[in-house]
N, C-alpha and C positions, 0 to 999 in steps of 0.2 A: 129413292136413289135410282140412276138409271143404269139398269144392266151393262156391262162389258159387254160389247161386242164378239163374237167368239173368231177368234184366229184364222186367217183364210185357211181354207184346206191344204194349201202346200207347205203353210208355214208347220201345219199339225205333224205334215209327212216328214217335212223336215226332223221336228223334237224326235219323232217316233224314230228315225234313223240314228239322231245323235245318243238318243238313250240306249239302245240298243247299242251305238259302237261303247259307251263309256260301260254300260253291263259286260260287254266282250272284253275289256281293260281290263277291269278289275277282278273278272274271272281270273285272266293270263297269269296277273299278280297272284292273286292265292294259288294256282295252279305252281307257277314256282318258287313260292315259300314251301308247298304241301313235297314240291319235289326235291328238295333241300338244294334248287338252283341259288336260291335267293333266301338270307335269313329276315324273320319277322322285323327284324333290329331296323334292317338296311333298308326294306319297304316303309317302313315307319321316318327313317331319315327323307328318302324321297320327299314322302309325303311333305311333311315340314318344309321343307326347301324350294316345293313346288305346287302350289296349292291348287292348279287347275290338273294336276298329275291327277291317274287313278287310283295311287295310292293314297293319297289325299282325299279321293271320293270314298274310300273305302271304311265301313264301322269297323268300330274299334274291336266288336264280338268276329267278326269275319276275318282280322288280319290275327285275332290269337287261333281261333277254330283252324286256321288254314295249319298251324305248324303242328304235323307231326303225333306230337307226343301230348297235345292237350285234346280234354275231349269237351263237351258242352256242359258238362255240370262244374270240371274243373274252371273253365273260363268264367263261369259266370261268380264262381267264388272266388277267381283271382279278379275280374270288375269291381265286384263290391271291396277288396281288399283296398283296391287302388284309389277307389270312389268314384267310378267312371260310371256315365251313363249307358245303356245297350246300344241308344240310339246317337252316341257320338260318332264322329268320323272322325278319322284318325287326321285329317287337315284342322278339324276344328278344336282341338282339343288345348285345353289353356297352356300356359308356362307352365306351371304345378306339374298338372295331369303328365305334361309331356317329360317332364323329367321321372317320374314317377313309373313312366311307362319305359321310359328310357331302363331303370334300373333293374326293373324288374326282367325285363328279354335281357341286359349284358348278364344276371345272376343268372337265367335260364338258361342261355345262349353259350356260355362260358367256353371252356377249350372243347376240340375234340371229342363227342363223348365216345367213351372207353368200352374197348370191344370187349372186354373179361369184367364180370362183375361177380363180387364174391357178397353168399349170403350169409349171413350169417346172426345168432342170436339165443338166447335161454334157452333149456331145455325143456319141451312140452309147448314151446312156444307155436308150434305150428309150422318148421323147415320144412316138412316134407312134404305137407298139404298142399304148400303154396307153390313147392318146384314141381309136385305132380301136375298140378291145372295149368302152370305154365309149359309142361310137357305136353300135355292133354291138348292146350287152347294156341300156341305157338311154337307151332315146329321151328322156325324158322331162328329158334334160339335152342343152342346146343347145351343140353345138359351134363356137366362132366361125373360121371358113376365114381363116387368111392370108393376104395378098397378097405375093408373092415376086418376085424379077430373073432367079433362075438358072433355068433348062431342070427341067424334069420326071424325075424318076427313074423308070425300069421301075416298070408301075404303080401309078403317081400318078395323079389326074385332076381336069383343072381345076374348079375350083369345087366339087369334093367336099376333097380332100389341101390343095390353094394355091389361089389365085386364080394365074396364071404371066403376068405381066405384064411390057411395055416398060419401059423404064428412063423413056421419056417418059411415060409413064402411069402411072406409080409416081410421076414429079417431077409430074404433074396433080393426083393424088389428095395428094400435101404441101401443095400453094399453095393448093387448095382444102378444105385443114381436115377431108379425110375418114378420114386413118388415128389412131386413141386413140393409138397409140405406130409409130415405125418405127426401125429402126438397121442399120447395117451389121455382118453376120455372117461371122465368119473373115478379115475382110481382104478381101471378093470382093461379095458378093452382099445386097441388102437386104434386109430384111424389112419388114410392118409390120401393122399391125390392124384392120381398116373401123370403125370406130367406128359407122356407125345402125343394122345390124341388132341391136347390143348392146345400145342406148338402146332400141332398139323391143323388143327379146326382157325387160331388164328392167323394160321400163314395163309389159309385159302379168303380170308375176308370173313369168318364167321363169328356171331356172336355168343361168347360162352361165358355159362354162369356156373358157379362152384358154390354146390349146396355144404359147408362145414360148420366146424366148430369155432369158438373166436379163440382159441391160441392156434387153427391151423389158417384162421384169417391173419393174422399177425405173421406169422412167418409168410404166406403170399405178397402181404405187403412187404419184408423185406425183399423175398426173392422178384417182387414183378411190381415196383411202384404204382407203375400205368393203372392198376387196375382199381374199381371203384368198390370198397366196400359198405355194404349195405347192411342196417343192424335192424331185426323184426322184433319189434315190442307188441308182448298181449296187452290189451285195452287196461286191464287192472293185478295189483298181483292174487289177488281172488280167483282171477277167472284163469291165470296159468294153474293153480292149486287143482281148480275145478277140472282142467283138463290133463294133468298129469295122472290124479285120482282116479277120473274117468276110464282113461284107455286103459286099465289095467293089467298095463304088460308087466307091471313091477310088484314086488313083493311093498310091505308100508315101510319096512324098512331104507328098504332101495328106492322109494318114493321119499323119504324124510331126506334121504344123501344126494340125491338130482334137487329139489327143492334150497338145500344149503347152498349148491354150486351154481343152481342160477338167481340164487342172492348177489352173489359174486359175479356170476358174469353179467348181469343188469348193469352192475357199478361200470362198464367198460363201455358201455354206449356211445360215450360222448369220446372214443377214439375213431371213431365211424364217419364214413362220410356223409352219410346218409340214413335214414329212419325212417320206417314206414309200420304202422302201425295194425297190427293183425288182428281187426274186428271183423270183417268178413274177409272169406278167403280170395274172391274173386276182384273183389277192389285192391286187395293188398298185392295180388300175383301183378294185376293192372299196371301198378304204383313200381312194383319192380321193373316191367319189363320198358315205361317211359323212363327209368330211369338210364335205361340202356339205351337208351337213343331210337328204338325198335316200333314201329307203329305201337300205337297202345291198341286198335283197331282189328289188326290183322289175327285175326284166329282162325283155324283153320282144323277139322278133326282129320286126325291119321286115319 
């Protein structure tokens, strides 16, 4: 067979220029998806509608990697979910695929996501682990402190963990209209939620999460619709057992009576908007903080 000829030299300079501008294309594009100029949805329509577009040139791993809140290992499991190749481009992708992909960014993409996210979940389940590292790993999401009756556990500390407040000063802050939700927890001790640094955290634009119990998640969904709750399930009911036991803050009594109640509060899951499941702490804190709409990325130590 006789060799191709190889391409005159200017024709080379040429491709090398045009690759380069379609690379600088398709950059712009994920640059504003990533700046939520543009949703993955609408780059994805492009594409489809205009197949010499860059959204068109773009794989299909580049245009989910670009948004926000997904990161490489999530994508690659929402690929396989969908059946999508690595090496598709979003121009090339069949009728199936493309509805498929369709469906899945309108479920992702959905309204607004909600700047108050409430946590909530069984006891021993792992609430505080997970709003500490997201304390810890994302400043940039406002944590709202409780106000509590019961004593302080081994390093807890007021106004960072609980506000640890009178039973009179807990009955102060009800008459006077300052907690968003409060309830009594286990049979023993109150809880509740200051309601103005929230008002004032989301009137400046900021994201805040409410670490509670699920009857003071249920009265915030009365009192504040908007807001998105999130229910933390332990991997097995074993391994809550295991860590209830473990932390030993409880007498086995007081361990058999938390154990009863989050038999009970289990059964309430499926009132939630959302579930994320707490096998490890740092994926689960992850899983919360994309669900707020908030880089999953951005960590940052105080």
């Amino acid at each position: 067979m006789t060799p191709r000829p190889a391409p005159p030299e200017v024709d080379r300079a040429a491709a090398g220029r045009a690759a380069i501008a379609a690379r600088r294309a398709r950059a712009a594009v994920k640059h504003s998806i990533a700046s939520r100029e543009k949703t993955a949805l609408a780059a994805a329509q492009v594409g489809w509608a205009e197949p010499a577009s860059a959204e068109a040139g773009l794989r299909v791993t580049e245009l989910l990697t670009s948004v926000p809140t997904l990161g490489p290992t999530r994508v690659s499991r929402v690929m396989a979910e969908l059946g999508i190749s690595d090496k598709k481009r979003v121009g090339g992708l069949g009728h199936r695929q493309r509805i498929r992909l369709r469906d899945y960014l309108l479920r992702r993409q959905g309204a607004e996501p909600s700047r108050l996210l409430v946590l909530a979940g069984p006891t021993a389940v792992g609430k505080g682990t997970v709003s500490t590292y997201i304390r810890e790993n994302h400043p940039d999401v406002m944590l709202s402190v409780s106000a509590t009756t019961r004593a302080p556990r081994p390093g807890e500390i007021d106004g960072v963990h609980y506000y640890f407040v009178s039973d009179e000063e807990f009955d102060r802050q009800i008459a006077d209209g300052e907690l968003l939700e409060w309830a009594v927890v286990h049979n023993s001790y109150r809880y509740g939620t200051p309601r103005p640094p929230i008002d004032e955290a989301l009137a400046a634009g900021k994201r805040v999460m409410l670490e509670i119990d699920i009857q003071g998640a249920r009265l915030v969904r009365a009192a504040m619709p908007e807001a998105l709750l999130v229910f933390l399930l332990p991997p097995t009911w074993d391994e809550l057992v295991r860590r209830l036991v473990g932390r030993g803050t409880e007498q086995p009594e007081e361990q058999q009576r938390r154990l009863t109640t989050a038999g009970v509060e289990l059964a309430a899951q499926d009132e939630f908007d959302a579930k994320v499941v707490n096998t490890e702490v740092g994926q689960a804190a992850r899983e919360v903080v994309e669900l707020m709409g908030a880089p999953a990325g951005a960590s940052a130590s105080r």
